[in-house]
C-alpha positions as CSV (number, residue, x, y, z in Angstrom):
1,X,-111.2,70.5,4.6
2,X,-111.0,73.5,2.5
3,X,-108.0,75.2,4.9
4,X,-105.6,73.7,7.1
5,X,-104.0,76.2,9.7
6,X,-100.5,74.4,11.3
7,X,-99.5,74.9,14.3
8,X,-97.3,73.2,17.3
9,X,-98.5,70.8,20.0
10,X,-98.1,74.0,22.7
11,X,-100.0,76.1,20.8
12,X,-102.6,73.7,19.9
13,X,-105.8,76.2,19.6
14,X,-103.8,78.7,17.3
15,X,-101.3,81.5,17.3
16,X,-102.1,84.3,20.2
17,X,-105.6,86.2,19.6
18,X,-106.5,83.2,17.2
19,X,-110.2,83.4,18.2
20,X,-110.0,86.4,16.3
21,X,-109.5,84.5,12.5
22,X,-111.5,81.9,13.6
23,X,-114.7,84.2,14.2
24,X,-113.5,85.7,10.7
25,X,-113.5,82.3,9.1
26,X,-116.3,81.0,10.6
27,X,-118.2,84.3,9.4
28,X,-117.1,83.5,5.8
29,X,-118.2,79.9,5.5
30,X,-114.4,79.1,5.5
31,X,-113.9,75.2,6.4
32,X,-110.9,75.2,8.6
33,X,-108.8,74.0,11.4
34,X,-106.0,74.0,13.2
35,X,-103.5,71.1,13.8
36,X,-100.4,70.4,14.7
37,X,-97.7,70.3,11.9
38,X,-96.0,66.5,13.2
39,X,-99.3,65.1,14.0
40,X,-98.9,61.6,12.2
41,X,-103.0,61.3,11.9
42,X,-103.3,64.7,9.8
43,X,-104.5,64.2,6.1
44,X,-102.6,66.8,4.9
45,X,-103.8,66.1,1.3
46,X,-107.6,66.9,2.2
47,X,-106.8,70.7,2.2
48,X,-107.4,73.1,-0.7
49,X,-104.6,75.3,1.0
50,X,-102.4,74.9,4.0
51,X,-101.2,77.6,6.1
52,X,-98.1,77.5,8.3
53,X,-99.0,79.6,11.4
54,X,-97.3,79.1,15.0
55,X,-95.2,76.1,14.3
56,X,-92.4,77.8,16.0
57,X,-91.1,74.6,17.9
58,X,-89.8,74.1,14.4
59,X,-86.3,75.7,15.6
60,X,-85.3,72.6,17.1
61,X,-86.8,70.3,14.9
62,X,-85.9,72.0,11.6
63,X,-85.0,69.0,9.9
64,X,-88.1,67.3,10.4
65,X,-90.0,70.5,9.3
66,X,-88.1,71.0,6.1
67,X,-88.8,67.5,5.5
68,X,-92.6,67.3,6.3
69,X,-93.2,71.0,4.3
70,X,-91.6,69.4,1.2
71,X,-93.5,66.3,1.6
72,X,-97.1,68.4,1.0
73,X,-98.0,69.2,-2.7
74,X,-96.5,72.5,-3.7
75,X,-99.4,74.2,-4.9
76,X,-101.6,73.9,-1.6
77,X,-98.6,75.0,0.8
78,X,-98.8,78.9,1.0
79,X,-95.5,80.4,0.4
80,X,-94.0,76.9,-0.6
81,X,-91.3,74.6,1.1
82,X,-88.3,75.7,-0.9
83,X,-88.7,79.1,0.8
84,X,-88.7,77.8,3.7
85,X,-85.4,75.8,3.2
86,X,-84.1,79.4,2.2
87,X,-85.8,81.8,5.0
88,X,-84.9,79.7,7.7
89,X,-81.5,79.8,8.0
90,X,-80.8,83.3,8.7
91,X,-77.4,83.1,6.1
92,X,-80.3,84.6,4.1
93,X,-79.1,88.0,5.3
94,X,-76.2,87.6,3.6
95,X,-77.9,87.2,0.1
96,X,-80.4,90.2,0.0
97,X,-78.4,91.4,-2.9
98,X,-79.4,95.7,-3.3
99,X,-81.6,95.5,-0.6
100,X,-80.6,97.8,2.6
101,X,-79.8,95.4,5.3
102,X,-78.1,95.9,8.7
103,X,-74.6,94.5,8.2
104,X,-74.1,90.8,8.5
105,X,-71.7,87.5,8.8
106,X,-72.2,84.3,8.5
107,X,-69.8,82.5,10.8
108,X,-69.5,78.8,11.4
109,X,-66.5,78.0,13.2
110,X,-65.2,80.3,16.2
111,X,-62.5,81.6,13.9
112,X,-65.4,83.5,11.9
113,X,-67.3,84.1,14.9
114,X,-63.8,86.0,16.3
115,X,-63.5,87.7,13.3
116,X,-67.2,89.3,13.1
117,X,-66.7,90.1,16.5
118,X,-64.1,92.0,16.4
119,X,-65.3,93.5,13.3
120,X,-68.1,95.0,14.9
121,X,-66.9,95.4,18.5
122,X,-70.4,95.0,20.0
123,X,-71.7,92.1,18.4
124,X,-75.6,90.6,18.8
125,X,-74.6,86.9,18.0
126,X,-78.0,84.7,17.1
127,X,-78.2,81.5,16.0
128,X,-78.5,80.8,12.6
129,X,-81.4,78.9,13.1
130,X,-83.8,80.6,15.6
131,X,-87.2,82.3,16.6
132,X,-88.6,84.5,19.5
133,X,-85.1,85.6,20.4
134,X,-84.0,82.7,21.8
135,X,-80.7,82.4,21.8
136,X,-79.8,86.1,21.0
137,X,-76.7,87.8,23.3
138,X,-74.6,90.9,22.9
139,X,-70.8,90.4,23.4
140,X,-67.6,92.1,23.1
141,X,-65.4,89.1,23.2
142,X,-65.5,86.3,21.3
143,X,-64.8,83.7,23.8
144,X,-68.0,84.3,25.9
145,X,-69.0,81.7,27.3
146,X,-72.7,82.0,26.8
147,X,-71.8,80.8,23.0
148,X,-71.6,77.4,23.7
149,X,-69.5,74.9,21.3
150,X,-70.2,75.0,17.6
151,X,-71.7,71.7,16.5
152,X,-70.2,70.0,13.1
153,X,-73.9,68.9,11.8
154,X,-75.6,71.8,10.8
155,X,-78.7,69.3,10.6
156,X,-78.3,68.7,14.6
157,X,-77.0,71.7,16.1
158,X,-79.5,72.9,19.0
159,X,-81.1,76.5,19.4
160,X,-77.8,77.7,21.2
161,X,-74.6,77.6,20.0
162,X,-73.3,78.3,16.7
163,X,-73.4,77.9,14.0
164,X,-74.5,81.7,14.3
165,X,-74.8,85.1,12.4
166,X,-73.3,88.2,13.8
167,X,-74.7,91.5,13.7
168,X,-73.1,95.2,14.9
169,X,-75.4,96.2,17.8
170,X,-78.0,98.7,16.4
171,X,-78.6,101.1,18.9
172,X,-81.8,103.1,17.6
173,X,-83.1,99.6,19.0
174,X,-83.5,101.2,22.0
175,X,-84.8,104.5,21.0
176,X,-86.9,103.9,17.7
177,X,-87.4,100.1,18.2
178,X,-87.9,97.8,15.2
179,X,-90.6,97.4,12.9
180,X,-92.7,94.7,11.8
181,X,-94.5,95.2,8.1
182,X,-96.8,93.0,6.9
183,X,-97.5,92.1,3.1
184,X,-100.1,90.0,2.2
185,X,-101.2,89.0,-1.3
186,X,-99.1,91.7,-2.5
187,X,-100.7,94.5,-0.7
188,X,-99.2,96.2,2.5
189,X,-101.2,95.5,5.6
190,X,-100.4,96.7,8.6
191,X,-97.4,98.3,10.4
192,X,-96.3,97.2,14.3
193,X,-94.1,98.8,15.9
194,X,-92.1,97.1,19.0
195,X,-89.7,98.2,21.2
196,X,-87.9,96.1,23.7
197,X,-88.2,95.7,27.9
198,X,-85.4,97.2,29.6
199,X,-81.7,96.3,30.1
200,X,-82.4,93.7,26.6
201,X,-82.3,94.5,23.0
202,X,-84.6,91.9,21.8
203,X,-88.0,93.0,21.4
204,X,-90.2,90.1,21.9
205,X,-93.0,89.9,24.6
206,X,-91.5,87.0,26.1
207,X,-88.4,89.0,26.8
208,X,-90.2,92.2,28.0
209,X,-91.0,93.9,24.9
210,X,-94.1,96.0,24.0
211,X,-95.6,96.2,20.6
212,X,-98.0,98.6,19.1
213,X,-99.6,98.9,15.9
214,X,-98.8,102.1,13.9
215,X,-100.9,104.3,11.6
216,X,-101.3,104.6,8.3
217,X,-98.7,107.3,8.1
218,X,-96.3,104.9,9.6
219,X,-97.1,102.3,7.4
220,X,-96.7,104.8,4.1
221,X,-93.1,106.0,5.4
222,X,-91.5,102.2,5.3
223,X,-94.0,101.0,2.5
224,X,-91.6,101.2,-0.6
225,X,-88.3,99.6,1.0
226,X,-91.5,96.8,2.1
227,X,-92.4,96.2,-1.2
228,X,-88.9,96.1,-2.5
229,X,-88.3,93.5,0.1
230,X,-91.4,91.9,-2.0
231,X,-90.1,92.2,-5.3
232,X,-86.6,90.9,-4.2
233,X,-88.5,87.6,-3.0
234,X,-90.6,87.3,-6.0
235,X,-87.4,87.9,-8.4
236,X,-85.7,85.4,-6.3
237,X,-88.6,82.5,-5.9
238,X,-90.1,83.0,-9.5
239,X,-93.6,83.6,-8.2
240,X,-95.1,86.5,-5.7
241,X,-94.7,85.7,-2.5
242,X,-98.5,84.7,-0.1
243,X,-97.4,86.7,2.7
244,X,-94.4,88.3,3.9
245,X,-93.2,90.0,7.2
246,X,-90.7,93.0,7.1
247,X,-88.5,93.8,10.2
248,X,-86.4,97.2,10.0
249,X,-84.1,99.0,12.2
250,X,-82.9,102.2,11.7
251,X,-79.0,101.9,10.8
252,X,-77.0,105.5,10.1
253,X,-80.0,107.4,9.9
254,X,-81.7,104.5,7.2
255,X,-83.7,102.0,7.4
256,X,-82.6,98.9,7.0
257,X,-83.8,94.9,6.8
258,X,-82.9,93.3,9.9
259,X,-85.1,90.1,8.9
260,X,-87.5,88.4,6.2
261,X,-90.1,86.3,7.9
262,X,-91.5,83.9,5.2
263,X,-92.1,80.9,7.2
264,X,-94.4,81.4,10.4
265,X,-94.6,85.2,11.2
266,X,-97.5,85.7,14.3
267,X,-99.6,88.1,13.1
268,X,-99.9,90.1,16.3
269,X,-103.5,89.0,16.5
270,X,-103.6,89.3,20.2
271,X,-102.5,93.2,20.0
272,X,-104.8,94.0,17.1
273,X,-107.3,92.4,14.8
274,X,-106.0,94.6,11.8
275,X,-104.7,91.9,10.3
276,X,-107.2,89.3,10.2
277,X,-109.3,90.4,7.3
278,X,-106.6,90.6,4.5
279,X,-104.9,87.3,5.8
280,X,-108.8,85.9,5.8
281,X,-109.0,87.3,2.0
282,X,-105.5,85.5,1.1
283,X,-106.9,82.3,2.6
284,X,-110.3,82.6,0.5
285,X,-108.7,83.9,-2.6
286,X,-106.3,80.8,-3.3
287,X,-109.3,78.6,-2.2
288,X,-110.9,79.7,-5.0
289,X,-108.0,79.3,-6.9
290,X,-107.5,75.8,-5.9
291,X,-111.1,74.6,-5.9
């Protein structure tokens, strides 16, 4: 099996508009499937390359994930578990060194959830470990409810609760939206823009939201602060980076990072097929390597 495409148990034919990288695939000769990331009976070391796609149950199970992505050899793994261990803990945020980000704390306790709060006034509190929005309120007072009690294992804790990251609310969210950018094998792909369902900041479909992609001209205006973001991650990692997701806000009249998807980003297959040649060229291209 020259490519193996991981997924989760719910989402056992692929990520949403899969059928679209499949035809691609198929078209190309490319021997692939998908399977589920914990399935005991997967021979992970028949692939050439391995791909982690919608295994977004990971959240929950995070432990477990870190452990089975370390346990694959590094060189078929795109991207490569110690990112992973890095990207998915959204501290991350905190160590973006001279790139733009939308302000950020790290709190683990409700003392340093009190303080960011009140710090920022309107807060959007997420946990530090998280996907889809889940999890994600806006508060003003530090004892809301909704936060749940902090766990002491940072291995255990669930999807809600802390411990959490704290961000001012960015209010161009509701007027510009955020933006997703895509870089694969180094080169910019595509540009979505998504804004989110009313009354909610959070811009995922599941929540309301409505994504779009954007033109060329859209993807030129964000494209260098994007390939910063790449840059940053290859500086950090010692090697390029396989793929790479972008989100921005705009933050005082800026844009600014708002999040660094390097694990599992979707790649909005379902709302356009734009992506699905360059991620089908990445996919051949260290194949070939790896042969």
């Amino acid at each position: 099996m020259s490519v193996l495409l991981a997924t989760s148990a719910d989402l056992s034919a692929g990520e949403p508009g899969a059928a679209a990288l499949d035809a691609e695939l198929t078209e190309r000769g490319v021997d692939f499937a998908w399977v589920q990331w914990d399935d005991p009976s997967v021979d992970w070391s028949s692939a050439s390359v391995v791909a982690v796609r919608s295994t977004w149950d990971y959240v929950t199970r995070h432990a477990d994930f870190l452990a089975w992505a370390s346990s694959l050899h590094p060189s078929r793994l795109l991207n490569g578990a110690d990112v992973f261990a890095w990207n998915h803990d959204k501290r991350y945020l905190t160590e973006l060194g001279d790139l733009p980000v939308v302000p950020t704390v790290a709190a683990d306790d409700r003392a340093g959830l009190a303080g960011a709060v009140a710090k920022f006034g309107t807060a959007v509190v997420k946990p530090r470990v998280g996907a889809g929005g889940a999890g994600l309120i806006v508060v003003t007072d530090p004892a809301d409810p909704r936060l749940g009690e902090p766990v002491k294992s940072h291995e255990t804790y669930p999807t809600v609760g802390g411990p959490w990251v704290v961000q001012p609310l960015v209010e161009s969210i509701h007027t510009t939206g955020e933006v997703s950018v895509y870089v694969l094998d180094g080169r910019l792909a595509s540009r979505f823009d998504k804004v989110p369902g009313a009354g909610d900041v959070r811009v995922n479909e599941e929540f309301g939201g409505r994504v779009r992609q954007a033109d060329a001209r859209g993807l030129a205006e964000v494209g260098d602060l994007v390939l910063a973001a790449y840059d940053a991650m290859t500086a950090r990692f010692g090697r390029p980076m396989d793929y790479l997701r972008v989100d921005l806000l705009e933050w005082e009249g800026d844009w600014v990072v708002s999040e660094l998807e390097l694990i599992e980003p979707g790649l909005y297959l379902d709302v356009s097929a734009v992506n699905v040649a360059p991620f089908a060229d990445l996919l051949q291209a260290r194949v070939s390597t790896l042969a």
